[in-house]
N, C-alpha and C positions, 0 to 999 in steps of 0.2 A: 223241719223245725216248726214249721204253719201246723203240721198236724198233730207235733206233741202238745202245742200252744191251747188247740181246742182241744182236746184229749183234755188236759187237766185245767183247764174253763170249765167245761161240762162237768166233771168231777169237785164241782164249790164244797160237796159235804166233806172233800178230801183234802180238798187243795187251797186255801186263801194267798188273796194277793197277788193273783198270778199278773206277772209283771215283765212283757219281753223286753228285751235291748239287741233289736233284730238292727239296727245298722252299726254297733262298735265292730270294732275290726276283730272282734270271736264276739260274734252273740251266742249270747244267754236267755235263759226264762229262770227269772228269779218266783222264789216262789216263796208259800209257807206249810207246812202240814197241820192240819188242825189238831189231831189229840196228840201227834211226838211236839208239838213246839220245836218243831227246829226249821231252821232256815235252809232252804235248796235251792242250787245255781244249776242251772244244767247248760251246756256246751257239749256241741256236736265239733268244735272242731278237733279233737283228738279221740282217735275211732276207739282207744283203750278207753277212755273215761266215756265214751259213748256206750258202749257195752257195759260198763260197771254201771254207769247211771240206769241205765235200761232194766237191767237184774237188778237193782238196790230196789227202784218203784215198783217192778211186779212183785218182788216178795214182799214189799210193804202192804200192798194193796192189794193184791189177786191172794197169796200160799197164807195171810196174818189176818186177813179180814181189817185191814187200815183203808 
């Protein structure tokens, strides 16, 4: 979770707001995407929405130029 945290810190032209909630009982990194305007939760603790989150941000970002 510490590494997707900097992962998308480092990425500010990508990512605003980045915002953990590393001790609730499922942490999240909330976040924001600068040119879709949408708002993203990401949670590792269910490994299905782990892997969809995972492929939702590299197609956004690596296959779209986001």
């Amino acid at each position: 979770m510490r590494k997707i945290l900097k992962s998308m810190r480092s990425n500010s032209d990508t990512f605003e707001n980045v915002q953990p909630v590393l001790h609730a009982k499922v942490p999240i990194i909330r976040s924001r995407h600068r040119r879709l305007h949408i708002e993203i939760d990401i949670s590792l603790h269910n490994m299905l929405v782990k892997n969809f989150s995972f492929i939702f941000l590299l197609n956004l970002v690596i296959f779209k130029g986001y």
